[in-house]
MIDREN-989009 format. One record per atom (N, C-alpha, C): residue number from 1; atom name; x, y, z. Coordinates in steps of 0.1 Angstrom, whole numbers. Last residue first. Example, Ala and Ser with C-alpha at 12.3 -4.5 7.8 and 13.67 -1.06 7.14 Angstrom:
<r num="2" atomo="N" x="128" y="-22" z="71"/>
<r num="2" atomo="CA" x="137" y="-11" z="71"/>
<r num="2" atomo="C" x="129" y="0" z="79"/>
<r num="1" atomo="N" x="132" y="-57" z="78"/>
<r num="1" atomo="CA" x="123" y="-45" z="78"/>
<r num="1" atomo="C" x="132" y="-33" z="78"/>
//
This chain:
<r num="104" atomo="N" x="635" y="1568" z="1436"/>
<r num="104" atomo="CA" x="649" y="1562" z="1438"/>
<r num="104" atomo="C" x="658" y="1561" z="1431"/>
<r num="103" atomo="N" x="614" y="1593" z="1448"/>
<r num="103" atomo="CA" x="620" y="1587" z="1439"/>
<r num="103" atomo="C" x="635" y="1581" z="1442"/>
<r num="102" atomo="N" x="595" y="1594" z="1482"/>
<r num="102" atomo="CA" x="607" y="1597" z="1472"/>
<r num="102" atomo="C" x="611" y="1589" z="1460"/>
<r num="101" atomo="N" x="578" y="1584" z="1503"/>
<r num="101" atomo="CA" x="574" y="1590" z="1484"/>
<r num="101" atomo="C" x="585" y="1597" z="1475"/>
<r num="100" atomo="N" x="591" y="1571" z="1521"/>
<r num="100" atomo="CA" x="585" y="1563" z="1509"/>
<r num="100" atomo="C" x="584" y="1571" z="1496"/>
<r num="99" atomo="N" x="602" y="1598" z="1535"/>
<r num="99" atomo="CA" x="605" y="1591" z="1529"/>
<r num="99" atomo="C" x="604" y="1581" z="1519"/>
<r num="98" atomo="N" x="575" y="1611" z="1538"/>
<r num="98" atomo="CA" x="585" y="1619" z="1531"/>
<r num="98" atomo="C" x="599" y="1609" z="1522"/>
<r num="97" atomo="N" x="556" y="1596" z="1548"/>
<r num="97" atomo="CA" x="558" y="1601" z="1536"/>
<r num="97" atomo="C" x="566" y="1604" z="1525"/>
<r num="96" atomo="N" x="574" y="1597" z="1574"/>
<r num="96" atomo="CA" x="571" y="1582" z="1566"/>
<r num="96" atomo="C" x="565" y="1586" z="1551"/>
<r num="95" atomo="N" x="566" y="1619" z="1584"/>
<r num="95" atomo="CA" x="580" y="1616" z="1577"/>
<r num="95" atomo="C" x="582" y="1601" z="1570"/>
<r num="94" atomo="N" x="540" y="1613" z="1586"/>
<r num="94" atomo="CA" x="546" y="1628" z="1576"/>
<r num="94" atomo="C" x="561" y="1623" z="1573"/>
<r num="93" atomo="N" x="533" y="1595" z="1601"/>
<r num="93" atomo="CA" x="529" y="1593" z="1589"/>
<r num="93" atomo="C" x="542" y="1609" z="1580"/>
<r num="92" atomo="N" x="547" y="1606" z="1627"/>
<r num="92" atomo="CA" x="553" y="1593" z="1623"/>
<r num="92" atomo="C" x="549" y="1591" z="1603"/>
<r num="91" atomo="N" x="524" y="1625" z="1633"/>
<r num="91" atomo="CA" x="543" y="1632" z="1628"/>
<r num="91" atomo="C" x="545" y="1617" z="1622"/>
<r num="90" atomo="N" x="505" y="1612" z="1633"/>
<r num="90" atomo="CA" x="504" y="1622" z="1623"/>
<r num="90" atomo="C" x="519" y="1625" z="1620"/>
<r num="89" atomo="N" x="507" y="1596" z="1653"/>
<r num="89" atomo="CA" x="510" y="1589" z="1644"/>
<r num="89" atomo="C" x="507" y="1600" z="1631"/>
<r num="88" atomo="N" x="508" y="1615" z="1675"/>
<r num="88" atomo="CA" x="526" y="1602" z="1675"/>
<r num="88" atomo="C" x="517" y="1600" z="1658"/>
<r num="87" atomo="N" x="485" y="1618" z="1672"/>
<r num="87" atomo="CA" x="495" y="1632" z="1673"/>
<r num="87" atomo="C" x="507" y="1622" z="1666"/>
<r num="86" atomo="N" x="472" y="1596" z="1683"/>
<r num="86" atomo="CA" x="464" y="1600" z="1667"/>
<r num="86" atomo="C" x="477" y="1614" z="1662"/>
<r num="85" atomo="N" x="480" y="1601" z="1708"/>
<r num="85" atomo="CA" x="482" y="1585" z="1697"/>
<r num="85" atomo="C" x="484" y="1596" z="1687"/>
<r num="84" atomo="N" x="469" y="1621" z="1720"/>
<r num="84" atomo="CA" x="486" y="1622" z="1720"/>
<r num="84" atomo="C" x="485" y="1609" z="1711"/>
<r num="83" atomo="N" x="437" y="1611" z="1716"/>
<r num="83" atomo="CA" x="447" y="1624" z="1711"/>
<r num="83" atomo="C" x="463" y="1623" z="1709"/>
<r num="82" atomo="N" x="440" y="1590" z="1733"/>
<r num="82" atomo="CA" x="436" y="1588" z="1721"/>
<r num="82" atomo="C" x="443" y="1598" z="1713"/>
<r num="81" atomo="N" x="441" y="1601" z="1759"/>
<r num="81" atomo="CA" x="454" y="1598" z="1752"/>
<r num="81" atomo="C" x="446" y="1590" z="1737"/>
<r num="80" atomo="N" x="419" y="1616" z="1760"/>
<r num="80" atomo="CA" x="429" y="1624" z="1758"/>
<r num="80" atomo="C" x="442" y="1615" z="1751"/>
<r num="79" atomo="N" x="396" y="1595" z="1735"/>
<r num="79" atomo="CA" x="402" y="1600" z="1749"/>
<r num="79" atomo="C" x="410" y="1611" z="1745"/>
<r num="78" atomo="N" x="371" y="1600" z="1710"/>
<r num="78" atomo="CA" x="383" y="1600" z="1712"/>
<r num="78" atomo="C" x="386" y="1604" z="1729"/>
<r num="77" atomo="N" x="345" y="1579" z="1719"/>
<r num="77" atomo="CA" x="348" y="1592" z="1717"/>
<r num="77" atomo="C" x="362" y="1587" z="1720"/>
<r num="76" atomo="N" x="320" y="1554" z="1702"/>
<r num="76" atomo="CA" x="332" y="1557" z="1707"/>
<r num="76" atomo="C" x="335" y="1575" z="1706"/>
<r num="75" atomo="N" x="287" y="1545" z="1710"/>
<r num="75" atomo="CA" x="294" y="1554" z="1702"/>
<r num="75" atomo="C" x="303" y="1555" z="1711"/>
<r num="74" atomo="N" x="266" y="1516" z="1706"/>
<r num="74" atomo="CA" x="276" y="1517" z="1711"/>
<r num="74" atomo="C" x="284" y="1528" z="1705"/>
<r num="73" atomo="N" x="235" y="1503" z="1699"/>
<r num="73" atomo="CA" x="245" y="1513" z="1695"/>
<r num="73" atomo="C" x="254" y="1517" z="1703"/>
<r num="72" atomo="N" x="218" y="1479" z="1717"/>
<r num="72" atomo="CA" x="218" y="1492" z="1715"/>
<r num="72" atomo="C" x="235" y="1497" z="1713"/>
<r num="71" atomo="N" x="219" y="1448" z="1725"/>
<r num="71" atomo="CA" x="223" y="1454" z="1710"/>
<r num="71" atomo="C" x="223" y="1469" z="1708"/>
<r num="70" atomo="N" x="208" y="1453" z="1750"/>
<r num="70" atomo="CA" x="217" y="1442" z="1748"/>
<r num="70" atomo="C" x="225" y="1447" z="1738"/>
<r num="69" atomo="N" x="189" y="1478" z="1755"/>
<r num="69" atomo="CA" x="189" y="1467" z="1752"/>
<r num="69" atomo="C" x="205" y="1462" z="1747"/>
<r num="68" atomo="N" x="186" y="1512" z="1754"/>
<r num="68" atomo="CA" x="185" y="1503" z="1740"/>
<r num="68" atomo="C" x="185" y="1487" z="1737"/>
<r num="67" atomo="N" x="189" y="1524" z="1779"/>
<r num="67" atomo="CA" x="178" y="1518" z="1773"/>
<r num="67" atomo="C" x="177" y="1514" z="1762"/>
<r num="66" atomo="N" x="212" y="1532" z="1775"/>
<r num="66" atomo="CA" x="207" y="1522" z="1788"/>
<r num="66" atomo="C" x="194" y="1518" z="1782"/>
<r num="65" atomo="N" x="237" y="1539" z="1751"/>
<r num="65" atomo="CA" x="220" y="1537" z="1752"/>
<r num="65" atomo="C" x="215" y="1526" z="1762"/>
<r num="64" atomo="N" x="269" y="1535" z="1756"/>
<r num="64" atomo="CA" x="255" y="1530" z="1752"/>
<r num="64" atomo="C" x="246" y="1533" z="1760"/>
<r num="63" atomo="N" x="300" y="1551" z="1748"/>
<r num="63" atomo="CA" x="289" y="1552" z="1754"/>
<r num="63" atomo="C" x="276" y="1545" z="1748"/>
<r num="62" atomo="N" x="336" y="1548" z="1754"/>
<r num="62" atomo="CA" x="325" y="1542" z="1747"/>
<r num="62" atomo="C" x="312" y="1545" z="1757"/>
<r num="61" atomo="N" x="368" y="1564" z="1743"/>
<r num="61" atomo="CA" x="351" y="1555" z="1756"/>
<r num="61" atomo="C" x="343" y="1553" z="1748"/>
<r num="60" atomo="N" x="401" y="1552" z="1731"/>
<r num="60" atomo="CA" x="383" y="1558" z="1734"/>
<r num="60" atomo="C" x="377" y="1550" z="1743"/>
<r num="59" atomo="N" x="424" y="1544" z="1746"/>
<r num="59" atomo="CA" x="422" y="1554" z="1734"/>
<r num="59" atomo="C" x="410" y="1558" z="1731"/>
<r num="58" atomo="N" x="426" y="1524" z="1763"/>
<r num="58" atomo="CA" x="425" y="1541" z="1765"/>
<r num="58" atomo="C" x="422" y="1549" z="1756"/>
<r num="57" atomo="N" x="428" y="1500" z="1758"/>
<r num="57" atomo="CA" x="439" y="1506" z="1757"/>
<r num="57" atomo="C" x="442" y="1520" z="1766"/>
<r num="56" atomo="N" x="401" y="1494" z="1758"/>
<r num="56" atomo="CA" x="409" y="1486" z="1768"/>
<r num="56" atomo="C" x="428" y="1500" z="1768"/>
<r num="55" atomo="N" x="396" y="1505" z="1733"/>
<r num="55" atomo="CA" x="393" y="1513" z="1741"/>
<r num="55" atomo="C" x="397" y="1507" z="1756"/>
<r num="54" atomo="N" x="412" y="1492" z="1714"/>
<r num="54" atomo="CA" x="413" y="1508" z="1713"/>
<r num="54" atomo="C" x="410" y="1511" z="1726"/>
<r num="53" atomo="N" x="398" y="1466" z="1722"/>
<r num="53" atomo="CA" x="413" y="1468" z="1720"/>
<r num="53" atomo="C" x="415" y="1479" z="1725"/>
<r num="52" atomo="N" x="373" y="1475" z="1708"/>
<r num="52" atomo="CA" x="377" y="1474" z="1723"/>
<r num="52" atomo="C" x="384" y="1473" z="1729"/>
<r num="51" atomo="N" x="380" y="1478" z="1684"/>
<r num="51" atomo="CA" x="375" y="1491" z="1688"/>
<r num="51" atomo="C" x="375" y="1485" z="1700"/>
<r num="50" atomo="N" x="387" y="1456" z="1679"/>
<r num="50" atomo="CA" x="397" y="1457" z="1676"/>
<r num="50" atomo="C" x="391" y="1474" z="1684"/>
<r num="49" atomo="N" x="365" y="1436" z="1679"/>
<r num="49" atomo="CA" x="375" y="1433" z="1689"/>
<r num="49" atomo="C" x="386" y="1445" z="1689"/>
<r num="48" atomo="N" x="347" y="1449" z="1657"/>
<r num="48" atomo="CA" x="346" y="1451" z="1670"/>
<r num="48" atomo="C" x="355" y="1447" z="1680"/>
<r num="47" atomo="N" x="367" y="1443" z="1633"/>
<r num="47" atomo="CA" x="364" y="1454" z="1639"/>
<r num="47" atomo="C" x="359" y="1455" z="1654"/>
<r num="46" atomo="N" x="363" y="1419" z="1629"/>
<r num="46" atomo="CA" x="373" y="1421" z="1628"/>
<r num="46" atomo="C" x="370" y="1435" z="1637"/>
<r num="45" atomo="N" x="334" y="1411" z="1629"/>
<r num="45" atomo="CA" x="345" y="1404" z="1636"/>
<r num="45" atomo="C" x="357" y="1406" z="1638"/>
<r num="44" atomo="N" x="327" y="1424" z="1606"/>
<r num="44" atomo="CA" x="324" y="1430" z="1619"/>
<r num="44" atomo="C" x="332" y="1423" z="1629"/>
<r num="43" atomo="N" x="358" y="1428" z="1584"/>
<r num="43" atomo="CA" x="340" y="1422" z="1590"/>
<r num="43" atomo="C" x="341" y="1429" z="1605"/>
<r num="42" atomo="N" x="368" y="1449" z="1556"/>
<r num="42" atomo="CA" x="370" y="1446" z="1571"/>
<r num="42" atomo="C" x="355" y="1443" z="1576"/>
<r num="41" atomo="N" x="384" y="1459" z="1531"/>
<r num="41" atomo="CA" x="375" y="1445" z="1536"/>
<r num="41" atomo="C" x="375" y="1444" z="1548"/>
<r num="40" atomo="N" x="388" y="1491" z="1520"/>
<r num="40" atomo="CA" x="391" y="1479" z="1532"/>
<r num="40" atomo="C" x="383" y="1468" z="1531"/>
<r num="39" atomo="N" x="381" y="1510" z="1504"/>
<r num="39" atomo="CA" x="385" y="1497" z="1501"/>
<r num="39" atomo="C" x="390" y="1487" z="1509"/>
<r num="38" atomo="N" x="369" y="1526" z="1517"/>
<r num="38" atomo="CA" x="382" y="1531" z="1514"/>
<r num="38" atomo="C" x="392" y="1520" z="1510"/>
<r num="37" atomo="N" x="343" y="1521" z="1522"/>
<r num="37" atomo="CA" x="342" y="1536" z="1511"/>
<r num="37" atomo="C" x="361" y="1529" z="1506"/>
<r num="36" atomo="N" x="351" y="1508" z="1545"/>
<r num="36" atomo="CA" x="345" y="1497" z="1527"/>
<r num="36" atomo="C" x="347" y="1508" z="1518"/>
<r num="35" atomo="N" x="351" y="1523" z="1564"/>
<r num="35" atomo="CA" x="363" y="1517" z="1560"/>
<r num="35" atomo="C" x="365" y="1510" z="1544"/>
<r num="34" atomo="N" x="327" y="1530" z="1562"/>
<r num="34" atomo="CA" x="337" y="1544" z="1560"/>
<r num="34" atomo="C" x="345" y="1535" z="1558"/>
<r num="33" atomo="N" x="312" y="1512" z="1572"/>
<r num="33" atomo="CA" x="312" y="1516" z="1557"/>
<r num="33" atomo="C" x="320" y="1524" z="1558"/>
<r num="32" atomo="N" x="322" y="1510" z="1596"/>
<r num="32" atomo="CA" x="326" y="1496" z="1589"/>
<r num="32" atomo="C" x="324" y="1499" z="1575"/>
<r num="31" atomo="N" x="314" y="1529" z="1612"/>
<r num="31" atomo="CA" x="330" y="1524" z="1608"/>
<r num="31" atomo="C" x="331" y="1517" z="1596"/>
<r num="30" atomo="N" x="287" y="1524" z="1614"/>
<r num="30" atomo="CA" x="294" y="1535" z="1605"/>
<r num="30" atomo="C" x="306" y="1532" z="1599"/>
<r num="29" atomo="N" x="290" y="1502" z="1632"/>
<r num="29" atomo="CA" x="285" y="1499" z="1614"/>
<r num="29" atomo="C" x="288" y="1512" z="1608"/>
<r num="28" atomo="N" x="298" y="1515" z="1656"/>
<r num="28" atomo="CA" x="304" y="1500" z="1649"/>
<r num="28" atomo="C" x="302" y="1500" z="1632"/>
<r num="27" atomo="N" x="307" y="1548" z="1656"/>
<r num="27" atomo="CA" x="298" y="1537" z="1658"/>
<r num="27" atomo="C" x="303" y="1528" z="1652"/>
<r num="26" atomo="N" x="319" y="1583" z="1666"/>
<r num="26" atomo="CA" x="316" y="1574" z="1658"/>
<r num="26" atomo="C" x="312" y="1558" z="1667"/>
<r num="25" atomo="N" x="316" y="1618" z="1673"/>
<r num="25" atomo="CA" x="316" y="1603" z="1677"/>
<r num="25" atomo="C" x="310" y="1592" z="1671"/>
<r num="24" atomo="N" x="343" y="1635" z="1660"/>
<r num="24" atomo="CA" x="330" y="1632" z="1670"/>
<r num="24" atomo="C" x="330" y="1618" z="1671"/>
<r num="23" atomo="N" x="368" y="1638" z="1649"/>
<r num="23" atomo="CA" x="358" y="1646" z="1645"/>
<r num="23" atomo="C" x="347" y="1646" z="1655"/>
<r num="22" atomo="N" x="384" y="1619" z="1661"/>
<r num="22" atomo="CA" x="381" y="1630" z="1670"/>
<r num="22" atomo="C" x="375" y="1643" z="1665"/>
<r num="21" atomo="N" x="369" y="1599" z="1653"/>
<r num="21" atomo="CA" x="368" y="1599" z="1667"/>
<r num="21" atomo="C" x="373" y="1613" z="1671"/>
<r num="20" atomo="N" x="388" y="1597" z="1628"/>
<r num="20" atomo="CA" x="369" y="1601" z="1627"/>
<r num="20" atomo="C" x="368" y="1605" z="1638"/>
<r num="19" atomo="N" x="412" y="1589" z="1640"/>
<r num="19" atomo="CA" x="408" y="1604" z="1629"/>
<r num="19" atomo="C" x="393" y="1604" z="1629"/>
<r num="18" atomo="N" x="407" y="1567" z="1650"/>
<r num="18" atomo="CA" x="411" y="1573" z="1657"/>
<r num="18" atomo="C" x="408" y="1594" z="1651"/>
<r num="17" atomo="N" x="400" y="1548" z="1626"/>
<r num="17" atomo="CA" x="391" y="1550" z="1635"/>
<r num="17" atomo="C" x="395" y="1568" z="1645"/>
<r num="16" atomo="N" x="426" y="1553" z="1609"/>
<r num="16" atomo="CA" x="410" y="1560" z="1607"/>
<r num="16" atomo="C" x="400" y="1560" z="1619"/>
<r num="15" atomo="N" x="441" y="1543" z="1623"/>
<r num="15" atomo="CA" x="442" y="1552" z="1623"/>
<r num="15" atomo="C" x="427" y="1560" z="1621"/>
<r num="14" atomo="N" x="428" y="1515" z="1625"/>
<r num="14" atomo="CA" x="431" y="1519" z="1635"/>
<r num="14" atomo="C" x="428" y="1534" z="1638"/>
<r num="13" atomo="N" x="435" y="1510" z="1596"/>
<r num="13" atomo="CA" x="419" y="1509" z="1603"/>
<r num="13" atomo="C" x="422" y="1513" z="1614"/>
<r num="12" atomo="N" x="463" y="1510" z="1598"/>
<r num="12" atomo="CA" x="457" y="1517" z="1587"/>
<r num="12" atomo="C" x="441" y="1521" z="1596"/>
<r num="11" atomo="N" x="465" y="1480" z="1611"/>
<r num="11" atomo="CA" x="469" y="1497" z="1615"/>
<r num="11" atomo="C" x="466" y="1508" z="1609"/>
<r num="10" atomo="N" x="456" y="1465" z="1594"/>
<r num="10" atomo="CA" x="450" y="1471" z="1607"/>
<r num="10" atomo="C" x="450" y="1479" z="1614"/>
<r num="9" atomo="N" x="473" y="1464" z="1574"/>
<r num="9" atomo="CA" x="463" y="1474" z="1572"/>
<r num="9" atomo="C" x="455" y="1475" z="1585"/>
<r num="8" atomo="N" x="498" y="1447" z="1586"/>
<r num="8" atomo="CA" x="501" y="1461" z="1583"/>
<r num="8" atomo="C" x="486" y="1470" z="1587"/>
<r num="7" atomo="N" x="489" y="1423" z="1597"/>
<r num="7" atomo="CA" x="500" y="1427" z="1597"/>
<r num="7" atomo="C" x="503" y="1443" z="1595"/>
<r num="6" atomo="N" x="464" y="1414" z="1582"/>
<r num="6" atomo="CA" x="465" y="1411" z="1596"/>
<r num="6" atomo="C" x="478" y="1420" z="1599"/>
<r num="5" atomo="N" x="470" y="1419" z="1556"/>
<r num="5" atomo="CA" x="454" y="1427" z="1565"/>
<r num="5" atomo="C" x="462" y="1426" z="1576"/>
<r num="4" atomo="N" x="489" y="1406" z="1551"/>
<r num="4" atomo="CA" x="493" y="1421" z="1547"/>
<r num="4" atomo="C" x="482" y="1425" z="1561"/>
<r num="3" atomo="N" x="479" y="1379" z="1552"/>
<r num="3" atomo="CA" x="494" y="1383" z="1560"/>
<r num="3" atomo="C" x="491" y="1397" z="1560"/>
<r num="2" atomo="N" x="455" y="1383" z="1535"/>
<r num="2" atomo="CA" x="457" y="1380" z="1548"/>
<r num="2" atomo="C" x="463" y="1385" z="1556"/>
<r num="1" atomo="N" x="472" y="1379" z="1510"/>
<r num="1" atomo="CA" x="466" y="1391" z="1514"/>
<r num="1" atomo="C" x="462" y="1391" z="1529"/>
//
């Protein structure tokens, strides 16, 4: 299962991050139950490299509380090219539907 997490579902977790993001602005620990709601196993270890990834990338900013200290809450916003992603991977899912969910 591992192979699968590391290999496939991260991109799954990606997606979602990027879909909540452009509802508003989401957070480390939010993420992390919205992902659990959807049966993900995913630790904080896994997650926060991977939201900085995102955001090393371009795909979100990130804003902290100057005054919250070292640990203060960290909220991601979807970028513009966040958007054109989250776009490539709505058409990519539709026809990847279309295909997988056919009967053979």
């Amino acid at each position: 299962m591992d192979e699968v997490q590391r290999e496939i579902l991260q991109s799954f977790w990606k997606i979602h991050v990027l879909h909540h993001a452009a509802e508003g602005p989401v957070y480390g620990q939010w993420m992390l139950q919205e992902l659990r709601e959807h049966g993900y196993e995913v630790s904080p270890g896994t997650l926060f490299p991977m939201l900085a990834r995102m955001e090393k990338r371009g795909w979100l900013r990130s804003e902290r509380d100057e005054n919250g200290g070292a640990r203060a809450r960290k909220d991601y916003y979807l970028t513009e090219k966040g958007v054109e992603v989250l776009e490539i991977v709505r058409q990519q899912l539709s026809e990847l539907r279309a295909e997988v969910g056919k009967d053979s």
